[in-house]
N, C-alpha and C positions, 0 to 999 in steps of 0.2 A: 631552443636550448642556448643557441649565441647569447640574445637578449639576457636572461637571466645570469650568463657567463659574466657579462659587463657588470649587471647589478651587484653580483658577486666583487667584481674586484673596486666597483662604485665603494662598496659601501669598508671595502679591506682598506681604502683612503682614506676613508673618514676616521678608522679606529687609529690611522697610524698618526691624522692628526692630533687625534683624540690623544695618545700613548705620550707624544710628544709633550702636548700643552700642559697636561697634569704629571708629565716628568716620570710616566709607567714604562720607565727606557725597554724593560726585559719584555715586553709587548711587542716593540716596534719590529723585531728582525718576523718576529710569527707573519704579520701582517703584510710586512712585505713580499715575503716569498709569498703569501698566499695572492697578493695583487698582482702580482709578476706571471701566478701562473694563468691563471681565469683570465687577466687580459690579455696571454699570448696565445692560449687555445680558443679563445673570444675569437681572434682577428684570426686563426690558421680556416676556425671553421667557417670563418666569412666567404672566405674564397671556393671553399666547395660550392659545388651546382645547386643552385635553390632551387625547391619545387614547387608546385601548387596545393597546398592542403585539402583545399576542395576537390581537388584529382583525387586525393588516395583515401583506398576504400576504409570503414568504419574500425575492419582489423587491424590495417596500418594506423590508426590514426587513436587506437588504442595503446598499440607497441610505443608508437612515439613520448603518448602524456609516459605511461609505466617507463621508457628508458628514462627519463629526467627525474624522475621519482625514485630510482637505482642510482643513477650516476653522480645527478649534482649535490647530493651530500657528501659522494665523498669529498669533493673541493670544501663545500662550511666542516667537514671536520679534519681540516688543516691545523686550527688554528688551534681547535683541541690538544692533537697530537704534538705539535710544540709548543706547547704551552709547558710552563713550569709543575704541574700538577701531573703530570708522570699517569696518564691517561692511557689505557691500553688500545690498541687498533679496534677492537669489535664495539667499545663503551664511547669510543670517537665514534665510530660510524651509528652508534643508537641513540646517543644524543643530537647526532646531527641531523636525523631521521624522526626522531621526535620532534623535532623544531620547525622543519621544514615540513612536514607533515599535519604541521598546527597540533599536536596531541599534547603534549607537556611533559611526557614524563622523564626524570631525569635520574642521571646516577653521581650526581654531584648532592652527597651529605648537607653540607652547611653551603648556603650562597655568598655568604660573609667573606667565606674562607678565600674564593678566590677572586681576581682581579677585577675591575667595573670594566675594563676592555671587554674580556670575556664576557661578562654581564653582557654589555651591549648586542656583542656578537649574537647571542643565546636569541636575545629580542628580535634582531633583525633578519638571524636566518626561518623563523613563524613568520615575518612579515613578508620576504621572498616568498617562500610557502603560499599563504594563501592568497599573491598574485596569480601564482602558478595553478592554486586549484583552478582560480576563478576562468583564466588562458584554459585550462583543459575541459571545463566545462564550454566554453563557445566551440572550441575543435571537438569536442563529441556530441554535438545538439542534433546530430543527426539523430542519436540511440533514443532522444528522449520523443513522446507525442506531442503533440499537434498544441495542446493548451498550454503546455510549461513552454515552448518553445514561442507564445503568443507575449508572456511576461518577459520576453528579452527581446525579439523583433520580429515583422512582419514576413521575414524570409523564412520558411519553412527547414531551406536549406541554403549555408552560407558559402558565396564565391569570395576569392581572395581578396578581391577589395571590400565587401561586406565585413570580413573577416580583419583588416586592416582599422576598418572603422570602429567597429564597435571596440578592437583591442587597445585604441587610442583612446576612447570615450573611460574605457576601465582602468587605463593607465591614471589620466587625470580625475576622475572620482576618487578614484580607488588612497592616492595622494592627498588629497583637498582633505578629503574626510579623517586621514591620518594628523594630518595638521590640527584641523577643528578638535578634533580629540584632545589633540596635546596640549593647546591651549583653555582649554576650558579641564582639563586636569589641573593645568597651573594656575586659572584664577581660584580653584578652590583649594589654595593653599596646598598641591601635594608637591613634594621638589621636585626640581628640573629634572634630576636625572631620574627620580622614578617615574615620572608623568611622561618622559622619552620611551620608559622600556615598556610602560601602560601602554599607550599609544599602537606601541605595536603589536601590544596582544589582541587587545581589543578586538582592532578593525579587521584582525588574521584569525579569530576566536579559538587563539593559541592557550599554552598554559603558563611559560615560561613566567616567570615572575624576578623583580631585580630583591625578594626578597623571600626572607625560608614561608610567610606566612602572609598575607593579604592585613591580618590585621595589625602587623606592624608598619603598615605603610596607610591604612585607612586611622584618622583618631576619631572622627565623630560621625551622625545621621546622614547628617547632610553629604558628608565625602561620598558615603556608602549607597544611598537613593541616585547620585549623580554617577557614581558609577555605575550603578544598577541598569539605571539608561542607557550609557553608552555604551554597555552591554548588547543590547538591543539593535544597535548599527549592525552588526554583522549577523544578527538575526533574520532582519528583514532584506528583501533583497536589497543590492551595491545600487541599485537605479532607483532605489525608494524614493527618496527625496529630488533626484533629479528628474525623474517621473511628475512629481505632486508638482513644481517647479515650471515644467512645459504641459503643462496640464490640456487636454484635449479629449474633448467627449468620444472623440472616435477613437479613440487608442485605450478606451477606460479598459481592457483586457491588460496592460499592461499591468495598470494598480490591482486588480482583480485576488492576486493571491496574498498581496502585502494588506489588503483590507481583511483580510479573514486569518492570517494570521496578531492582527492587529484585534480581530474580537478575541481571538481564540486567547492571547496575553491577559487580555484586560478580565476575560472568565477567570483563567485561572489565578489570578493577583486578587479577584474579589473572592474565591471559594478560601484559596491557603489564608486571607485575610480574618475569615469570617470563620474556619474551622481551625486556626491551627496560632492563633495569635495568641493565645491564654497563658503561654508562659513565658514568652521571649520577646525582643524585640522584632518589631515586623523587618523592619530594618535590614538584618543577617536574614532573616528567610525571600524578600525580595529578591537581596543579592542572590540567594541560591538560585529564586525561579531565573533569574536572568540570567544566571549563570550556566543553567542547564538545558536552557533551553537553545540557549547560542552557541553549545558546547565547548565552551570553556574550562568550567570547569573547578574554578578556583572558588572559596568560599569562605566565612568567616570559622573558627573554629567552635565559636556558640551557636553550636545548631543540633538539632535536635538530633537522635541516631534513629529515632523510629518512624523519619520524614525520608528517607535513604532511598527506601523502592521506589516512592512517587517521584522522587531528581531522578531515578535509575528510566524511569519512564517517561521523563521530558527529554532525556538526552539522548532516547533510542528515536521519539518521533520526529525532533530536531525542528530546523526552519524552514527558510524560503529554497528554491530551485536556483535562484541564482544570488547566494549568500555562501558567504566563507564558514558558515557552519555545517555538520556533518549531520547525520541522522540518517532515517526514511525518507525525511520531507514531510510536514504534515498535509500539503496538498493531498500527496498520494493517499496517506492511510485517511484524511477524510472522505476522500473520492471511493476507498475498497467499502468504509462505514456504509458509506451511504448505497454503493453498489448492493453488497449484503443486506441490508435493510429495505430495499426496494425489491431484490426476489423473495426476501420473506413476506411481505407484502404483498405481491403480488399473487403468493400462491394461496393468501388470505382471501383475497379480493380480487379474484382473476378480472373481473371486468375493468376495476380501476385502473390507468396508464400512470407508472410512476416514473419520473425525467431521473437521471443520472447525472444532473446538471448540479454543476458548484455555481453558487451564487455571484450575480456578476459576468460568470462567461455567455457566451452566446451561443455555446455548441454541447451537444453532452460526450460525456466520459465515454468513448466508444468499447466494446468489447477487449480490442487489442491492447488497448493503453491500459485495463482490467490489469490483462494476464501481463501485462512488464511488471506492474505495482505487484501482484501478486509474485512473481518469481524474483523481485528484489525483495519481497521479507522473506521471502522462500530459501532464497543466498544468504542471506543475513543471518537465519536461524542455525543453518549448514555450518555457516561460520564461525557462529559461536559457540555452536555443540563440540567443532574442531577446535578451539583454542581453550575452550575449557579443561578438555580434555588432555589435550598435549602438557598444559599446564599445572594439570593436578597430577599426572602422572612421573611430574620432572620434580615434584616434592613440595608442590602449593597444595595450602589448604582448599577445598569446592570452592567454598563460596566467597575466597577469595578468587580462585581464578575466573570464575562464574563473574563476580565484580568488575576483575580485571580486563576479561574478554570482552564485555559489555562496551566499555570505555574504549578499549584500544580499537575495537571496528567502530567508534561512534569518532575516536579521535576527541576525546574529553581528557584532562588528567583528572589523577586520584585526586581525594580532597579531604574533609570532614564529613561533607556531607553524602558521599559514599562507602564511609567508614573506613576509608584505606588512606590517611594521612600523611600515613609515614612506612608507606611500603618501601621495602629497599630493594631498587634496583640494582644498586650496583655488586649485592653478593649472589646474582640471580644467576644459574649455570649460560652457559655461553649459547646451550640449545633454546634455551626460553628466551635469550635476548634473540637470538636469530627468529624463532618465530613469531614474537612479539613486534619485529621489524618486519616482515610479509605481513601479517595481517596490518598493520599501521599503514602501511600504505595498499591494504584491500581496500581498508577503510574509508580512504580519500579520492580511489577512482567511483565511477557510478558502477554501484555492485551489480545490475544489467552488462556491464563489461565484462565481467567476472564473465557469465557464462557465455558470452559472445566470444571471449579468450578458450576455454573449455571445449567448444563446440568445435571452435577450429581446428585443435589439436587433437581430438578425438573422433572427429569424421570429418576426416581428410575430402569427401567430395561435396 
């Protein structure tokens, strides 16, 4: 949490240079206090006793990611609450929660309205965010099995200096590829400062946008297909490229998942191509697939409404194991296909032996790692049966909440092309923003946590 603390008050510098240089004087006091405090609770909590991460057991190390998913928004919605825009305490802490959480949704009306400071802030607290996911996914790689854990390193289970390595290795990717982003936003003509707050949606597959609509920030094919791609970065895993780069036949388990998500794009880009091109540009519906599938989110508003379910079902199966996007994971729900489909099979054809095996790995899908996959859509359904519900009963339409619950455990925002463009959050009662704020951040721990937190507190031996 230190780390992030710094980043925090890193990036409160840069706004107040920011505030300065473009003369946003009524910014610069927000900023400051907000640097002042993150860098003096930064440095207080340095001096407490460090521990070893790899000491503490899967529950602690659970409790740890969920506190910093509790605590450090409330520092990004600092700047909320003084800011000039007269921001209540719970709509600071849901916007900063939304941000930080990579989801998007916001209770700011027009973006126009308020300051590009702010702006920036919105970008940079999704790009915190999904360093944060990516840091909580190495500290819980213990929960997951044996193959997801082969596409990030050979350790089964990581000691503190393993743990030191690979979180430097995701520091500086994680960076580089933010950069690459930016720059190639800005050779295709989009401006500086929108191609800044891009950038950190992107690579964080946040929703935050430096504008009320995508389309007034894209004007032609080309902006829209090049986006569409860099979409796709935080889809595949953060080591995709750095993988393909040190490439070695003995480690091919690494590339293993980023190959099959990589077919699994190109299937579905030639099906929506070939079924669904007849009245629009492919164009806007590219953007949606890449959109949805990276869980993003954001989309053009020329898209079709009777294309809604299918984005609602690329954002529930999501992408890689070790990518800033949310979901199942499509490894898993290919690996449960393919489970179900071999015992039906098999009780076809009792003598024939059918493998459990994803293409590329070397080991098959054991039983155990079955029943994880199967009790994370098992949570997931729980989940959303509970936030639907909560939500239609607090005065939302079904199948808006139904929509909505969808997205906020997938950590998507609303768009066009879920039919919910212009949901308003901000006259939303105080109970729905509260649990639209738990499930937001269910959404972003590995929902196997979920019951591993449950089980604790429920049988106590």
């Amino acid at each position: 949490m230190v780390f992030f603390l710094i980043i925090l008050s890193f990036f409160s510098f840069l706004n107040i240079i920011y505030s300065y240089y473009f003369d946003i004087t009524l910014s610069v006091n927000t900023y400051t206090i907000t640097f002042f405090i993150t860098l003096l609770i930064g440095f207080i909590l340095i001096f407490f006793k460090k521990f070893d991460f790899s000491e503490l057991k899967v529950f602690d190390k659970i409790l740890v990611v969920l506190s910093g998913y509790l605590f450090l928004p409330f520092f990004i919605a600092i700047p909320y609450y003084l800011s000039i825009h007269n921001i209540s305490i719970l709509n600071c802490y849901f916007e900063a929660i939304s941000g930080f959480t990579s989801t998007g949704f916001t209770i700011i009306e027009n973006i126009k309205q308020i300051d590009p400071s702010l702006v920036i802030w919105r970008s940079t607290s999704q790009w915190i965010g999904g360093l944060y996911f990516l840091f909580s996914i190495l500290l819980l790689i213990d929960i997951f099995d044996e193959n997801l854990k082969k596409s990030l390193t050979n350790f089964l289970s990581l000691n503190s200096k393993e743990v030191i390595r690979q979180a430097f290795k995701i520091i500086v990717i994680y960076i580089s590829l933010t950069i690459i982003i930016f720059f190639i936003l800005s050779i295709i003509n989009i401006r500086t400062f929108d191609s800044f707050n891009l950038s950190m949606t992107l690579i964080s597959s946040g929703g935050f946008m430096p504008a009320n609509s995508i389309d007034a920030i894209l004007e032609n094919d080309i902006q829209k297909v090049t986006i569409s791609i860099l979409m796709l970065v935080s889809f595949f895993s953060l080591f995709f490229i750095y993988n393909l780069i040190t490439f070695n036949k003995n480690n091919l388990n690494y590339l293993s998942e980023d190959f099959n998500l990589l077919i699994y794009i190109l299937v579905l880009i030639s099906l929506f191509f070939v079924l669904f091109n007849n009245e629009q540009n492919f164009s806007n519906i590219l953007l949606s697939i890449s959109s949805s599938v990276s869980n993003i989110g954001i989309s053009s508003n020329n898209i079709s409404s009777n294309l809604s379910f299918l984005f609602l079902i690329l954002v529930i199966i999501g992408g890689s194991f070790f990518s800033t996007s949310s979901g199942l994971r499509f490894v898993k729900v290919l690996s449960l296909i393919r489970y179900s489909l071999n015992n039906l099979l098999s009780h076809a054809n009792p003598n024939q032996v059918y493998l459990n095996k994803i293409s590329l790995l070397n080991t098959n899908t054991n039983i155990t790692d079955i029943n994880k996959y199967f009790l994370a859509i098992l949570i997931f359904i729980l989940s959303l049966f509970t936030i639907t519900f909560l939500l239609t009963i607090s005065g939302i339409e079904f199948e808006n909440s139904f929509r909505i619950g969808i997205l906020t455990i997938m950590n998507t925002v609303n768009s066009e092309m879920y039919q919910l463009p212009n949901f308003d959050f901000f006259n939303l009662n105080g109970f729905s923003k509260i649990f639209l704020i738990l499930f937001m951040i269910i959404g972003r721990l590995e929902l196997l946590s979920i019951l591993i937190l449950f089980k604790k507190f429920l049988f106590k031996n």
